[in-house]
C-alpha positions in Angstrom: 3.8 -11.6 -48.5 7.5 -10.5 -48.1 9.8 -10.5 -51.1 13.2 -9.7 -50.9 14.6 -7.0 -53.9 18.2 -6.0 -53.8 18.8 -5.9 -50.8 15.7 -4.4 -49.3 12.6 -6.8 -48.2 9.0 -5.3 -50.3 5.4 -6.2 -48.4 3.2 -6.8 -51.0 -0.3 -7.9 -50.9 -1.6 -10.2 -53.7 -5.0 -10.5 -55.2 -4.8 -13.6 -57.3 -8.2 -13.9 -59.8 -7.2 -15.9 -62.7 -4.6 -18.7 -63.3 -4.0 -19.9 -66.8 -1.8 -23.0 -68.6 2.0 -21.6 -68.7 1.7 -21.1 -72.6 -0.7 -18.4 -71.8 1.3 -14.9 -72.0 2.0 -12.8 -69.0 0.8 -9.4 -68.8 3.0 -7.1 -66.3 1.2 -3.7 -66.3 3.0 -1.2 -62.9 1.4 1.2 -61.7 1.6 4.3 -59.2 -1.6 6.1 -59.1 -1.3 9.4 -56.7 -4.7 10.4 -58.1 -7.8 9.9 -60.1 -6.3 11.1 -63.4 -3.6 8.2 -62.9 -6.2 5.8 -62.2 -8.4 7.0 -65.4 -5.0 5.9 -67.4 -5.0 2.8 -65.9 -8.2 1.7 -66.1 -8.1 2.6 -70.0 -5.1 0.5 -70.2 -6.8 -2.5 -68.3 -10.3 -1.9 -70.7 -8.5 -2.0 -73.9 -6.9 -5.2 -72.7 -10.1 -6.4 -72.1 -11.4 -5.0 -75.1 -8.8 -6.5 -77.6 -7.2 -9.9 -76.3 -9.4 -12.7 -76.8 -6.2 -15.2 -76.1 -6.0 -17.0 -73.0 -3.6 -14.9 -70.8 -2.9 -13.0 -67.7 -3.3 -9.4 -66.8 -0.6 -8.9 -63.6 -0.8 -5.3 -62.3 2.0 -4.7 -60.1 1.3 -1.5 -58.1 3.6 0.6 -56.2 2.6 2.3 -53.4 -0.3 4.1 -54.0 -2.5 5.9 -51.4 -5.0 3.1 -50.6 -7.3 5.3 -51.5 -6.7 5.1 -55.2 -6.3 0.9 -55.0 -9.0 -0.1 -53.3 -11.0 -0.7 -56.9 -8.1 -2.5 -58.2 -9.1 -5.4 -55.2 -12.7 -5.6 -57.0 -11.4 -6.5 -60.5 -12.3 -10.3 -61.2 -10.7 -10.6 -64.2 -6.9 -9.6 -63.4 -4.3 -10.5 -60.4 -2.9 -7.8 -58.4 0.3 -7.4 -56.4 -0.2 -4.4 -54.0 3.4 -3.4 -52.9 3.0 -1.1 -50.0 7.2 -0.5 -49.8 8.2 2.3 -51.6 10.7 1.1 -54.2 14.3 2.7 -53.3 17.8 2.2 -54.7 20.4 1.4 -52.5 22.3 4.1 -52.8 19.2 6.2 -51.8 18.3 4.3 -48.3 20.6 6.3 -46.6 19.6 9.5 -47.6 15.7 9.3 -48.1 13.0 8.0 -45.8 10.7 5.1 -47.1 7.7 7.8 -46.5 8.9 10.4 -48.3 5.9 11.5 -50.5 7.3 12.1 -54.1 10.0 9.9 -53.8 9.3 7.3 -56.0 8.6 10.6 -58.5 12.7 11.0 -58.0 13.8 7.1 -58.7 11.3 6.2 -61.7 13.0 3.3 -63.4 14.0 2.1 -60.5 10.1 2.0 -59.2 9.4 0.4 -62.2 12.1 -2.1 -62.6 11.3 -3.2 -59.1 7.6 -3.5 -59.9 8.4 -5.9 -62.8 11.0 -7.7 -60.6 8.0 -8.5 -58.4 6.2 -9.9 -61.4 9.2 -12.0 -62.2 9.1 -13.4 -59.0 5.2 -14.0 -58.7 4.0 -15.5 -61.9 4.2 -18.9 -62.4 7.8 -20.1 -62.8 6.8 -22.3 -66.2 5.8 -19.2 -67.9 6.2 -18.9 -71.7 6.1 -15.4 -72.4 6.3 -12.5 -70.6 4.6 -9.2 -71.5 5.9 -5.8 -69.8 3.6 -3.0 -70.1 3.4 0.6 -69.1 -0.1 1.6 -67.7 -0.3 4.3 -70.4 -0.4 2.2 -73.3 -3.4 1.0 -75.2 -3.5 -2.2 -77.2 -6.6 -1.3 -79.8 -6.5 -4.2 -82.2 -7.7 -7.8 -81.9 -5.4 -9.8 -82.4 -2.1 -8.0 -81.0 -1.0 -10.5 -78.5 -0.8 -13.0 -81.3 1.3 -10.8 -83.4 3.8 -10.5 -80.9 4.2 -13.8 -79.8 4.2 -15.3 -83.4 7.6 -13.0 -83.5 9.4 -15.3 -81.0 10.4 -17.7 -83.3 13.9 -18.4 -85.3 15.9 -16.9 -82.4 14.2 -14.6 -81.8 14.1 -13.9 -77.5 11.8 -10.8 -78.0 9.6 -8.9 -79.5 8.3 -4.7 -78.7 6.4 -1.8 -80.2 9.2 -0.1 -80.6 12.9 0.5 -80.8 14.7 3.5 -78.6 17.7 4.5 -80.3 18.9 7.3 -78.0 21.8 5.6 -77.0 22.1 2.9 -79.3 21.7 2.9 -82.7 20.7 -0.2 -83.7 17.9 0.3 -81.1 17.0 -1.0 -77.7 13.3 -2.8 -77.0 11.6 0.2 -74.7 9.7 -1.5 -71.7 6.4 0.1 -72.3 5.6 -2.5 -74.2 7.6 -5.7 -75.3 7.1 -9.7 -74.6 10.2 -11.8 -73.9 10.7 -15.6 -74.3 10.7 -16.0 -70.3 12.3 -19.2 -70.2 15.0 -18.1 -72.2 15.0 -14.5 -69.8 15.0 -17.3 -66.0 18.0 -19.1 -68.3 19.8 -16.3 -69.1 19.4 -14.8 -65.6 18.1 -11.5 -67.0 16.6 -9.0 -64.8 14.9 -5.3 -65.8 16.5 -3.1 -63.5 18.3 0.0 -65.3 22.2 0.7 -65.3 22.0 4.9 -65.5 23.0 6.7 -67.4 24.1 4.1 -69.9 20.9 2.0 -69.6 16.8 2.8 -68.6 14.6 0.2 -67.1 14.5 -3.1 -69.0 17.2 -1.5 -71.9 19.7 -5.0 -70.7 17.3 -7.0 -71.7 17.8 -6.3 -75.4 21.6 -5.9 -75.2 22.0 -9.0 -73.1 19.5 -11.2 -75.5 22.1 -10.0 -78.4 25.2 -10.8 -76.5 23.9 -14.7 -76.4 23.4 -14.5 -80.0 19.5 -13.8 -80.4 17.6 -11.5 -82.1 15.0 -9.2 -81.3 12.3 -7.7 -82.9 10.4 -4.3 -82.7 7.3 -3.1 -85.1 6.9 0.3 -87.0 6.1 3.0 -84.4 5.0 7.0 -85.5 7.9 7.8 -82.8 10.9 7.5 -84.3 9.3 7.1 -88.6 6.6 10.2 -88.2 6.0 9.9 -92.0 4.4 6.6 -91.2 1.5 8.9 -90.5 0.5 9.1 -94.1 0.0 5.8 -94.1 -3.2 6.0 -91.8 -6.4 6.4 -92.8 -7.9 10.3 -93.0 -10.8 8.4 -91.2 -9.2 6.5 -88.7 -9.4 7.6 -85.0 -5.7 6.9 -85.3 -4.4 9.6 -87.5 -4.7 12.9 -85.7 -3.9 11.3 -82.1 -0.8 12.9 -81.1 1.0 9.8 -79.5 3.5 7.0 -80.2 1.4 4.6 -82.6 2.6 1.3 -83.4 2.3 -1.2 -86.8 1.7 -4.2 -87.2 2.7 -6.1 -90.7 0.2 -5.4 -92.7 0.0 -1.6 -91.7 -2.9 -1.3 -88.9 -2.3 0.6 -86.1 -2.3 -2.1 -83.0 -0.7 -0.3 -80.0 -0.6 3.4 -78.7 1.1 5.0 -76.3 0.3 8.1 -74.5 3.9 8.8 -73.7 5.8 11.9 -72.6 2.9 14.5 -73.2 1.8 13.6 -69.8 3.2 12.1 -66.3 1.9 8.5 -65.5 1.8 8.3 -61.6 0.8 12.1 -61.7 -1.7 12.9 -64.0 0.4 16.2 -65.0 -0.1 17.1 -68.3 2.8 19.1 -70.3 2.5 18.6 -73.9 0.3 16.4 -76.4 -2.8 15.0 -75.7 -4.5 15.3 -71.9 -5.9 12.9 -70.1 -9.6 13.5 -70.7 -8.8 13.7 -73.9 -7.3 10.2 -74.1 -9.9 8.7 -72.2 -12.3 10.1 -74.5 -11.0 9.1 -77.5 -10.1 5.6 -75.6 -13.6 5.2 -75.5 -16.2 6.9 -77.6 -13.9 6.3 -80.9 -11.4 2.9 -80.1 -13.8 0.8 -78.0 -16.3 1.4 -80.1 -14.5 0.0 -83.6 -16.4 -2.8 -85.0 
């Protein structure tokens, strides 16, 4: 399939599993997986959202790029679509100067990738869609239920609803992309798109700022980010409390959403600060799965 991106025409190959009513939320998880540590992230992601979503909905990974070697297992999952995009995702102003092949290149435009593999998400889900979920591929949603919470947020005038609020550049906060559903009719209507305005604004930052501008509100839940002392709040027994990453609230105070964040690299595996990989996984699944 050829879909046409700002200006530049993306070959993507689609693996379409499951098809639910339009009501059912949309789940855009992009990925770049340049090895097995990458992959071990997103199949964590993809098992918790297994694990924890017992609503009808959608699970849309939107890969971009990766060596076929480290895809070929997303082709064999029954329970998710796939959109395979085998064109490296480039800003215009970069065409010029760097070949499509490049290894690393991607590594060099990274909100741009991943605007472009949410613009390809836009384009193939259903049309009729209600609500729109974007998702990085290092989160984790651990608590039954959390899809509900979000979407019962969308209500009153409200066009969207996150984990958390970024206020590096804004103070009264900006929805971060990792992990925030939008009203998708109102998004089509409003003729919103994710792709970032640097420096000013990231990946899927307009979305927020353009939702206000129309006179709606949005809506983003505790998160151990930006209020560390909500950290007290968690149980000394809870596989939650001494995980060093971004942990999100819900309203009555559970933990419902992690993210691993910026100890480690997504499409790398590279591990700087925080938490590792195995050490995610782990926890991921011999203490989270395994919650009654």
């Amino acid at each position: 399939m050829n879909i046409p991106i700002d200006g530049r025409n993306y070959q993507v190959e689609v693996y379409r599993n499951i098809s639910m009513p339009p009501d059912a939320p949309r789940l855009a998880v992009v990925s770049n997986l340049r090895n097995d540590a990458a992959a071990s992230i997103l199949k964590v992601c993809l098992e918790g959202i297994t694990r924890f979503t017992p609503e009808p909905h959608e699970v849309w990974v939107i890969d971009n790029n990766s060596p076929l070697s480290q895809v070929e297992w997303l082709k064999e999952q029954s329970g998710i679509n796939v959109a395979l995009n085998r064109t490296e995702p480039l800003p215009p102003e970069s065409q010029e100067a760097i070949k499509a092949d490049v290894p690393g290149s991607q590594l060099q435009w990274g909100s741009y990738a991943n605007a472009i593999g949410l613009e390809l998400a836009v384009r193939l889900i259903d049309p009729e869609t209600r609500y729109l979920m974007t998702m990085h591929m290092d989160t984790l949603p651990c608590r039954s239920g959390w899809l509900s919470y979000l979407k019962g947020k969308l209500v009153d005038g409200t066009g969207a609803a996150g984990v958390r609020f970024d206020r590096t550049r804004t103070p009264e906060g900006i929805l971060h992309v990792l992990g925030y559903m939008v009203d998708f009719r109102l998004f089509a209507r409003l003729k919103l798109d994710f792709f970032p305005r640097l420096p000013e604004f990231d990946v899927g930052d307009l979305v927020t700022t353009r939702l206000r501008e129309a006179g709606f509100k949005v809506f983003a839940c505790p998160n151990t980010l930006w209020e560390p002392h909500l950290v007290e709040s968690i149980s000394p027994g809870s596989p939650f409390r001494d995980l060093p990453v971004d942990r999100s609230f819900d309203d009555e105070g559970n933990v419902f959403f992690l993210h691993l964040g910026r100890g480690v690299r997504k499409s790398t595996g590279e591990h700087r600060t925080g938490i590792t990989v195995d050490e995610w996984v782990r926890v991921a699944r011999e203490k989270i799965f395994t919650q009654d």
